[in-house]
Biotite code that builds the C-alpha atoms (Angstrom):
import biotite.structure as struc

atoms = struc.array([
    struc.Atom([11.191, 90.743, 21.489], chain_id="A", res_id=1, res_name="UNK", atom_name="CA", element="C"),
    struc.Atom([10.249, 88.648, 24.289], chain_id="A", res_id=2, res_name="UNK", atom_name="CA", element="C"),
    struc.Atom([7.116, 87.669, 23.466], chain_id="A", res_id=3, res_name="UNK", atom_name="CA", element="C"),
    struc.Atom([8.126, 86.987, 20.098], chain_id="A", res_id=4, res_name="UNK", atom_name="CA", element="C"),
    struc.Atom([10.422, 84.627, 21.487], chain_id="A", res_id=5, res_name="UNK", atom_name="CA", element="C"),
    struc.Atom([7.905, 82.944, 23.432], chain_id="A", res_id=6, res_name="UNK", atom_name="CA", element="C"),
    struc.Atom([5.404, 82.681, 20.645], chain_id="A", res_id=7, res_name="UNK", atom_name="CA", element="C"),
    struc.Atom([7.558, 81.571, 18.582], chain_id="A", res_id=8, res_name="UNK", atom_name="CA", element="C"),
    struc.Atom([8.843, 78.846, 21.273], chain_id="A", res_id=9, res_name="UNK", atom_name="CA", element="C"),
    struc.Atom([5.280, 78.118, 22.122], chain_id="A", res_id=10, res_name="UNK", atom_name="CA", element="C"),
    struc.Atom([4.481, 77.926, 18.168], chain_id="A", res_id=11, res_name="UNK", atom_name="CA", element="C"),
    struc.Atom([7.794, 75.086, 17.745], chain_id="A", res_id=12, res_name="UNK", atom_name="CA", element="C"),
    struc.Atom([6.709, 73.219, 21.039], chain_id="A", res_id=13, res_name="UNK", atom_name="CA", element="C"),
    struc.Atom([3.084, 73.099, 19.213], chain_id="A", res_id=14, res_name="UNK", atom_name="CA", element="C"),
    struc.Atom([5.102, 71.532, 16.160], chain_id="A", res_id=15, res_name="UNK", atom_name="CA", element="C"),
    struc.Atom([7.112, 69.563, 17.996], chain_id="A", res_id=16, res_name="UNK", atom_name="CA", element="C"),
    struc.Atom([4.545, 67.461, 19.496], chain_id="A", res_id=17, res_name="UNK", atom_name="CA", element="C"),
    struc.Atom([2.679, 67.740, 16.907], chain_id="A", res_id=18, res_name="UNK", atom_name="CA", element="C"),
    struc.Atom([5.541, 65.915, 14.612], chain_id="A", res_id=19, res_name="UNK", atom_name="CA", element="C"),
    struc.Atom([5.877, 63.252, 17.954], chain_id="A", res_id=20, res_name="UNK", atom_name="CA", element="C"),
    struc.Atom([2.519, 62.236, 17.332], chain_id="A", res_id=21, res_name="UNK", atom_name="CA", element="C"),
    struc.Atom([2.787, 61.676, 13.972], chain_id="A", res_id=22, res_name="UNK", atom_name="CA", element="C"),
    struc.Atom([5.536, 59.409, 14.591], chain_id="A", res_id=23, res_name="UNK", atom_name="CA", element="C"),
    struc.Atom([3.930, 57.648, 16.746], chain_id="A", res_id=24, res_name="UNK", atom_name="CA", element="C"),
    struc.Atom([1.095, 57.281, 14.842], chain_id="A", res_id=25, res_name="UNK", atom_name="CA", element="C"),
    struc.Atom([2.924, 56.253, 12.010], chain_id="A", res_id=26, res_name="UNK", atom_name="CA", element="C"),
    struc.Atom([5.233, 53.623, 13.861], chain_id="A", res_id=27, res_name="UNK", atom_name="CA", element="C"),
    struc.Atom([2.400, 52.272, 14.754], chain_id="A", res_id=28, res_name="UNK", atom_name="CA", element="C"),
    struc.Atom([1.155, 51.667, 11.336], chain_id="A", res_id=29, res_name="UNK", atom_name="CA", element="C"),
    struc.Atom([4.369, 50.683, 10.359], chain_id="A", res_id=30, res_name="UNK", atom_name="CA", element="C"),
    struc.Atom([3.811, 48.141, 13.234], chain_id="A", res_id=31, res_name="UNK", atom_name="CA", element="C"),
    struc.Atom([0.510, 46.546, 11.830], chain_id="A", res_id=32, res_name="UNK", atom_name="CA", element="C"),
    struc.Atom([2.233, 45.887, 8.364], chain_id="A", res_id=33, res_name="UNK", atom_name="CA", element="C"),
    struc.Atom([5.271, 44.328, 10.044], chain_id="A", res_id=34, res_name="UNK", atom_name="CA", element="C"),
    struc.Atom([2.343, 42.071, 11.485], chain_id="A", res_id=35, res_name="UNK", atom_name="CA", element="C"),
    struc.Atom([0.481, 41.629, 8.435], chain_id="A", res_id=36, res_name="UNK", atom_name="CA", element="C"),
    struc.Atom([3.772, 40.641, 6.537], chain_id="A", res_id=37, res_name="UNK", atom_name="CA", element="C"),
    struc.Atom([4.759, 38.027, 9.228], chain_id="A", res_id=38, res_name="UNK", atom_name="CA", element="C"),
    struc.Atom([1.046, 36.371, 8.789], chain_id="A", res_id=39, res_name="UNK", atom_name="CA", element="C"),
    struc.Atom([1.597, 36.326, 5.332], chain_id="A", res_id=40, res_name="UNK", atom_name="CA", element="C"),
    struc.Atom([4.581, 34.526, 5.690], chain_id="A", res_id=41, res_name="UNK", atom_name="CA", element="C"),
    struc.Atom([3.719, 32.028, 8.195], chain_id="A", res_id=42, res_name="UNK", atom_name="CA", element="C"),
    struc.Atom([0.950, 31.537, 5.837], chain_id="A", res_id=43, res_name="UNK", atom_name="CA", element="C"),
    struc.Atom([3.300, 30.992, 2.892], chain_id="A", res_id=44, res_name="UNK", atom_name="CA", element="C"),
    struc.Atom([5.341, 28.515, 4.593], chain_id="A", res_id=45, res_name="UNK", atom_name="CA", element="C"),
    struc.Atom([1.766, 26.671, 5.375], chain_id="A", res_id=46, res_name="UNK", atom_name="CA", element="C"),
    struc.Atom([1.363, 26.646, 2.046], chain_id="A", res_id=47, res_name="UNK", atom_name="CA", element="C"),
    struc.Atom([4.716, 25.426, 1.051], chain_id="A", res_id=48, res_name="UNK", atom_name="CA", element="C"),
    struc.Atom([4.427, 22.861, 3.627], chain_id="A", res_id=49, res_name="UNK", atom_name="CA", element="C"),
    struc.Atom([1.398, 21.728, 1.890], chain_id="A", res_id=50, res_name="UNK", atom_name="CA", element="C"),
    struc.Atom([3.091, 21.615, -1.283], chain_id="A", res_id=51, res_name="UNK", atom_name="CA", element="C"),
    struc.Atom([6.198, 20.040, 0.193], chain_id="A", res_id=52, res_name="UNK", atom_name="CA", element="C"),
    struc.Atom([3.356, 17.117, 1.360], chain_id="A", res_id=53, res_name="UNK", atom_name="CA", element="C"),
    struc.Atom([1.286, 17.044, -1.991], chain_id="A", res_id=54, res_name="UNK", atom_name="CA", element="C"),
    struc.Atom([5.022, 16.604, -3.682], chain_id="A", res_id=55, res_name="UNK", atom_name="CA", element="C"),
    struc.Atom([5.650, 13.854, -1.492], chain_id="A", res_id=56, res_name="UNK", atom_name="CA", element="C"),
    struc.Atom([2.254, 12.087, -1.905], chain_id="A", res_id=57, res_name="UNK", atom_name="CA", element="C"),
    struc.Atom([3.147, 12.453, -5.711], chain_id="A", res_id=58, res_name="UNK", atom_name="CA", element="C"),
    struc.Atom([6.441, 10.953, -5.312], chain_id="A", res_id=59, res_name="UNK", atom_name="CA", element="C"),
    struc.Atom([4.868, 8.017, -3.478], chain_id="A", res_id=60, res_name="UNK", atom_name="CA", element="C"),
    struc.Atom([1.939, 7.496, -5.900], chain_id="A", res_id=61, res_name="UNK", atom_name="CA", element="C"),
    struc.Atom([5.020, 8.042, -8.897], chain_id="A", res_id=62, res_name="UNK", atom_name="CA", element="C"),
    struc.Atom([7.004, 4.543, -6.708], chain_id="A", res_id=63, res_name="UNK", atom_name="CA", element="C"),
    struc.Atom([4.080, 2.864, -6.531], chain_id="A", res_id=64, res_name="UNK", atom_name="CA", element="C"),
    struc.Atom([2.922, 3.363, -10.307], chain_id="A", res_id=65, res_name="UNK", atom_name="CA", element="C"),
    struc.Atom([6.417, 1.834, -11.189], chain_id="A", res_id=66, res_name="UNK", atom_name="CA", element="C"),
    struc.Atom([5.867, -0.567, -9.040], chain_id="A", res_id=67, res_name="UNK", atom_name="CA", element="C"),
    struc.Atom([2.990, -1.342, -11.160], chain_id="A", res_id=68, res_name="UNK", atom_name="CA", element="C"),
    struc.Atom([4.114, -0.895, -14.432], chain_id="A", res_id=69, res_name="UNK", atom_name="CA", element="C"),
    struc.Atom([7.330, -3.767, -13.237], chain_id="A", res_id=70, res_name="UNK", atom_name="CA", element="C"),
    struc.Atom([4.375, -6.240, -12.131], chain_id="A", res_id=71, res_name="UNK", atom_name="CA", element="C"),
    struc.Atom([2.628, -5.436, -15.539], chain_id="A", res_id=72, res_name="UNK", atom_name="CA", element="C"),
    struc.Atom([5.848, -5.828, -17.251], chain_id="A", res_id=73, res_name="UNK", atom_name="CA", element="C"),
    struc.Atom([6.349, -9.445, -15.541], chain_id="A", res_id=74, res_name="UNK", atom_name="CA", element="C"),
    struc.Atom([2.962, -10.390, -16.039], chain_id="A", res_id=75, res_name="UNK", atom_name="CA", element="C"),
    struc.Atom([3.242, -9.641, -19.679], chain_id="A", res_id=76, res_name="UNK", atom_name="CA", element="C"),
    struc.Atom([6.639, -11.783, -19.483], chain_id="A", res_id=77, res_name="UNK", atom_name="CA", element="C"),
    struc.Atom([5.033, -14.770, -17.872], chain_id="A", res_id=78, res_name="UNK", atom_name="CA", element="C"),
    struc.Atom([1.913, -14.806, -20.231], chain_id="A", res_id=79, res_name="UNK", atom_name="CA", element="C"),
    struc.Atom([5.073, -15.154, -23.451], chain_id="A", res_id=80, res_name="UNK", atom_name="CA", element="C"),
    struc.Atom([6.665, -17.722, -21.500], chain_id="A", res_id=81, res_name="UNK", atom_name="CA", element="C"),
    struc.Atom([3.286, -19.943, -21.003], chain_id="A", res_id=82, res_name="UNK", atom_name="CA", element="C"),
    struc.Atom([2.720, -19.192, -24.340], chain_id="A", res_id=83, res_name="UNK", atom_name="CA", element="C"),
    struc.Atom([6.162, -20.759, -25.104], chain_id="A", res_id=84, res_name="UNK", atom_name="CA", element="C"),
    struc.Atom([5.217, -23.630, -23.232], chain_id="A", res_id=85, res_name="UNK", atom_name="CA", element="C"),
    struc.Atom([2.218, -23.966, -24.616], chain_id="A", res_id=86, res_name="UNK", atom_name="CA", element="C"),
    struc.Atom([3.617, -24.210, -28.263], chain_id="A", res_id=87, res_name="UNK", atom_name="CA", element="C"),
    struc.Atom([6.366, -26.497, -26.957], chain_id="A", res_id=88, res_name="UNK", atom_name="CA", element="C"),
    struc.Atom([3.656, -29.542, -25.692], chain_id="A", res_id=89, res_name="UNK", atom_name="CA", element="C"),
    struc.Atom([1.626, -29.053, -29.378], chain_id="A", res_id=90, res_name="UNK", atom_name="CA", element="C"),
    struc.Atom([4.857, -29.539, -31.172], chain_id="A", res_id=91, res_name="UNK", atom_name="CA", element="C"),
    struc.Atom([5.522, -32.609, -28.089], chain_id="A", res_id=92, res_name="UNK", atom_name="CA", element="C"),
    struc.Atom([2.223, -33.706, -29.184], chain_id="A", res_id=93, res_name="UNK", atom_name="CA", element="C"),
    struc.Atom([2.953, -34.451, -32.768], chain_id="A", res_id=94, res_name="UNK", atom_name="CA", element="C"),
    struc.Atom([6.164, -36.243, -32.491], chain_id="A", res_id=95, res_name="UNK", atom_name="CA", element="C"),
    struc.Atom([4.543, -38.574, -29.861], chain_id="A", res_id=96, res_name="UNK", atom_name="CA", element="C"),
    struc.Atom([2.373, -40.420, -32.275], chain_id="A", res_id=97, res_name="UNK", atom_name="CA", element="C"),
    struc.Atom([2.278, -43.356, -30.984], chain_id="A", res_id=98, res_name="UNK", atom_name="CA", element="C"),
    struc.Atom([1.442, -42.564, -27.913], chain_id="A", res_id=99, res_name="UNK", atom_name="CA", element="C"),
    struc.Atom([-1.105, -40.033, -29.131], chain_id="A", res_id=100, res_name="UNK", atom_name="CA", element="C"),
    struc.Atom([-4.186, -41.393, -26.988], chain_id="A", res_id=101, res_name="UNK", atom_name="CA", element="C"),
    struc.Atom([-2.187, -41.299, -23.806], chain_id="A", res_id=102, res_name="UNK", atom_name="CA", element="C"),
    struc.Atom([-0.083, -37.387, -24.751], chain_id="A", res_id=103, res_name="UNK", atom_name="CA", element="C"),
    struc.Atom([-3.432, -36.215, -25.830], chain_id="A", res_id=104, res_name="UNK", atom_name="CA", element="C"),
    struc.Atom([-5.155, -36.716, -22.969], chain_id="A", res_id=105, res_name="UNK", atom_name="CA", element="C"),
    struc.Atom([-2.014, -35.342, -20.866], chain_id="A", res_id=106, res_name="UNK", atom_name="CA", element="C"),
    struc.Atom([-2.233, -32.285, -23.559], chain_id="A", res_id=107, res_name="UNK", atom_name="CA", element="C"),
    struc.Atom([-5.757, -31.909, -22.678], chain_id="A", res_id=108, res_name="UNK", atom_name="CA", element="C"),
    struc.Atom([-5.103, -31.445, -19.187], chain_id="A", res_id=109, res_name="UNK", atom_name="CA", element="C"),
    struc.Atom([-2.403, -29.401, -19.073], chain_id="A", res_id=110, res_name="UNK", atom_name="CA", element="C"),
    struc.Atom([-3.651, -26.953, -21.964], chain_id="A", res_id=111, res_name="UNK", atom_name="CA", element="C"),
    struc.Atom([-6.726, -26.494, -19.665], chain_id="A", res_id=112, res_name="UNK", atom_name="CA", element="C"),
    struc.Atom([-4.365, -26.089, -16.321], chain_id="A", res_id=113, res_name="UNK", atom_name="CA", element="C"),
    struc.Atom([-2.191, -23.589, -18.779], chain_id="A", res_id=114, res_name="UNK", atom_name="CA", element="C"),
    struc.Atom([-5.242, -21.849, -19.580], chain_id="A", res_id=115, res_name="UNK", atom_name="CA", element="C"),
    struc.Atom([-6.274, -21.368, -16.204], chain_id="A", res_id=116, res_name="UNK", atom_name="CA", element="C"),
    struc.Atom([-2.968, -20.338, -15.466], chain_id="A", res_id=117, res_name="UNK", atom_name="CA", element="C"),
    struc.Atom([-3.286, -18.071, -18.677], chain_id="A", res_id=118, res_name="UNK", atom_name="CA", element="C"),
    struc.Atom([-6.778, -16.362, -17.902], chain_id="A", res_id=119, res_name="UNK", atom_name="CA", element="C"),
    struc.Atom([-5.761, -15.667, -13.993], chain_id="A", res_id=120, res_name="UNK", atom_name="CA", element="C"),
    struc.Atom([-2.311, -13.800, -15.430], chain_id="A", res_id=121, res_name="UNK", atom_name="CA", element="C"),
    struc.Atom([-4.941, -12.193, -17.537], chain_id="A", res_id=122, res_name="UNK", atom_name="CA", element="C"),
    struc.Atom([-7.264, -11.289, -14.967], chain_id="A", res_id=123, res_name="UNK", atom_name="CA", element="C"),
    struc.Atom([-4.398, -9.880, -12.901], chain_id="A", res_id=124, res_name="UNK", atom_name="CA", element="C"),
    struc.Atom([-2.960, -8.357, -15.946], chain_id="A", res_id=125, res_name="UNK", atom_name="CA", element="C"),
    struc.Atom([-6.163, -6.508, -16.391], chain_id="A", res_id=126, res_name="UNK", atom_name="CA", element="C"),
    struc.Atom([-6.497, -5.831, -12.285], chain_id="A", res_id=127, res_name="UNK", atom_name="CA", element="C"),
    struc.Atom([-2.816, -4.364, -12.675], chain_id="A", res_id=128, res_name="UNK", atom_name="CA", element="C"),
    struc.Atom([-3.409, -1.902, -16.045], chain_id="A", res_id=129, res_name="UNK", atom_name="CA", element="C"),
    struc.Atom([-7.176, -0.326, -13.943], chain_id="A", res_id=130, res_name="UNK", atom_name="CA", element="C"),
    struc.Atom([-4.788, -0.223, -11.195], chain_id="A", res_id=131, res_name="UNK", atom_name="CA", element="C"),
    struc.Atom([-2.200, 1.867, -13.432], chain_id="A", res_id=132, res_name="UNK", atom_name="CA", element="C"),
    struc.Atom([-5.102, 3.878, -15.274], chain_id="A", res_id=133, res_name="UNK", atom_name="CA", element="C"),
    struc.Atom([-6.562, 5.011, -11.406], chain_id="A", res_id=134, res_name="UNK", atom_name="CA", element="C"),
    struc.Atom([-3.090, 6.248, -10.515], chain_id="A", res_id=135, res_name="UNK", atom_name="CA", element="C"),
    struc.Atom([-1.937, 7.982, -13.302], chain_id="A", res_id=136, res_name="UNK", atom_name="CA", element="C"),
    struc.Atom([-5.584, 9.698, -13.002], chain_id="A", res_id=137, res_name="UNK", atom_name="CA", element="C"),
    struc.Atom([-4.981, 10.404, -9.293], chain_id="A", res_id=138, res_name="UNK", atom_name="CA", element="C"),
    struc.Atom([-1.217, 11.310, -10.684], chain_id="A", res_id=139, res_name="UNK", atom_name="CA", element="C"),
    struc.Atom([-2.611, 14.195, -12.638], chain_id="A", res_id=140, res_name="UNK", atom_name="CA", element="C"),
    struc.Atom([-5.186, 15.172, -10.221], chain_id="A", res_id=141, res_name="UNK", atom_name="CA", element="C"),
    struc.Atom([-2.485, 16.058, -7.704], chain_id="A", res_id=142, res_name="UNK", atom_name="CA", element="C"),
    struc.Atom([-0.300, 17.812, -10.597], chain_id="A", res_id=143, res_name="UNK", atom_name="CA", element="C"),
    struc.Atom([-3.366, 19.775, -11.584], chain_id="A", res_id=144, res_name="UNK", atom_name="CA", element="C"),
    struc.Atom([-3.638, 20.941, -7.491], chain_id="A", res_id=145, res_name="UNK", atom_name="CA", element="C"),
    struc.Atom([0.101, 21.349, -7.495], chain_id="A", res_id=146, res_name="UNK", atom_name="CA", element="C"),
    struc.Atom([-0.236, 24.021, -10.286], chain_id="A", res_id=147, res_name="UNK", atom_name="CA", element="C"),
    struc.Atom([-2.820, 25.671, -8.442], chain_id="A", res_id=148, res_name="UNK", atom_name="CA", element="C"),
    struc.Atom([-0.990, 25.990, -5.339], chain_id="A", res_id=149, res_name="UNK", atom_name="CA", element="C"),
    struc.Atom([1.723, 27.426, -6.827], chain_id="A", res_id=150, res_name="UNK", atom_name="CA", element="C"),
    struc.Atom([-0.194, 29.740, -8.581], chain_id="A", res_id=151, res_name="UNK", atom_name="CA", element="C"),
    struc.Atom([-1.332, 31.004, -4.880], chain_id="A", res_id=152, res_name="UNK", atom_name="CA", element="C"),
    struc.Atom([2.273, 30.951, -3.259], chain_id="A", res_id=153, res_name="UNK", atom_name="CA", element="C"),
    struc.Atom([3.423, 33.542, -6.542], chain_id="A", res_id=154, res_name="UNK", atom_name="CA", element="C"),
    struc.Atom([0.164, 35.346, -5.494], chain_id="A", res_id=155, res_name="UNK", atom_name="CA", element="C"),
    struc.Atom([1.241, 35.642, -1.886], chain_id="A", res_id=156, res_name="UNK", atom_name="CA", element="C"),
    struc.Atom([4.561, 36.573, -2.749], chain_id="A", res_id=157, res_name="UNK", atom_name="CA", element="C"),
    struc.Atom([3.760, 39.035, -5.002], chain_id="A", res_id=158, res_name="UNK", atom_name="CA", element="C"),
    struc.Atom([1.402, 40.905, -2.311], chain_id="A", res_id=159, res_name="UNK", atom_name="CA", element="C"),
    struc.Atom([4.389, 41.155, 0.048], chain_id="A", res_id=160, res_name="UNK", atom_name="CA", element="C"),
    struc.Atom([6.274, 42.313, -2.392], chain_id="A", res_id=161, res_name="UNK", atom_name="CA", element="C"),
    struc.Atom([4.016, 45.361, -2.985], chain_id="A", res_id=162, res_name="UNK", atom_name="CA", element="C"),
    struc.Atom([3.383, 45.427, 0.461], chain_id="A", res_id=163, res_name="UNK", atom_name="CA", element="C"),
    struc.Atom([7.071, 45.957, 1.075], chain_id="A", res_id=164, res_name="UNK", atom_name="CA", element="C"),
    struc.Atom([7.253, 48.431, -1.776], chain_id="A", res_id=165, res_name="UNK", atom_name="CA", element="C"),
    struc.Atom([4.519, 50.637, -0.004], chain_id="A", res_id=166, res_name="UNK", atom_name="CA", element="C"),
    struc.Atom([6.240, 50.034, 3.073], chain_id="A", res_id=167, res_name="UNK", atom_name="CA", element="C"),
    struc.Atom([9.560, 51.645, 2.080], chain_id="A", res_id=168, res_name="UNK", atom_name="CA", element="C"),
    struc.Atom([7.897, 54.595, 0.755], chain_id="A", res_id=169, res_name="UNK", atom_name="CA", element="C"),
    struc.Atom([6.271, 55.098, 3.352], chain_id="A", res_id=170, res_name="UNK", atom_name="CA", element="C"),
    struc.Atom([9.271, 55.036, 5.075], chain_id="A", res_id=171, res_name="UNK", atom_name="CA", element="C"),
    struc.Atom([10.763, 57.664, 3.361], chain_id="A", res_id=172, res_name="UNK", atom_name="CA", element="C"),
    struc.Atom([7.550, 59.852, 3.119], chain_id="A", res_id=173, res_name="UNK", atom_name="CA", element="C"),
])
């Protein structure tokens, strides 16, 4: 009976430690995910950091665009009001008949000072819509990366997720 005893106490002790190193083993598993997770989120709060910064840029680019479109807007404004003007010294011109010589060679100068002032709202009008055109292109190219980012963040997520998942049941295994 006593060397059953022993066996058998001998044959538990064998288990025993046998159970201790597979809890060790396993915590230190358990260990290396705990790790991997933590990269993963440092890594997803890079990435969101990034986004935070490519949302920002877009917000700037967004300002500036308005910014834009109001100097458009007043240039469009000002070419209607020199437009105006310019109707206003023709119709000057015909009820100053007789001083026509004299108003027609003041029209003549100031239509061709109006139309310099005309074609350089023009020009800038033009400078201002290519402006408008390159940032609504750069506008979308930022949305476009935006998407994609998130795309990867939902990625990430979803990996830790399942990593979690397998985690837990390995937790209860």
């Amino acid at each position: 009976v006593h060397g059953e005893l022993s066996t058998s106490r001998q044959s538990l002790t064998e288990e025993c430690d046998k159970l201790k190193r597979e809890v060790k083993e396993l915590n230190r598993i358990l260990q290396e995910k705990d790790w991997e997770v933590e990269d993963a989120q440092r890594e997803i709060e890079r990435r969101q950091n990034m986004l935070n910064s490519i949302a920002d840029k877009k917000k700037s680019l967004e300002e500036k665009l308005k910014e834009a479109e109001t100097a458009s807007n007043n240039a469009k404004r000002e070419l209607v009001t020199l437009d105006l003007e310019r109707r206003q010294i023709l119709e000057q011109k015909q009820e100053e008949e007789a001083a026509r010589i004299k108003a027609e060679r003041r029209e003549e100068q100031t239509q061709e000072e109006m139309q310099d002032r005309i074609n350089q709202v023009e020009k800038a009008y033009q400078k201002l819509t290519q402006e408008i055109e390159s940032k609504e292109t750069k506008l979308m190219d930022i949305s476009t990366k935006l998407g994609q980012k998130d795309k990867e963040v939902e990625a990430l997520r979803t990996e830790i997720e399942e990593k979690k998942k397998k985690k837990k049941k390995k937790k209860k295994l």
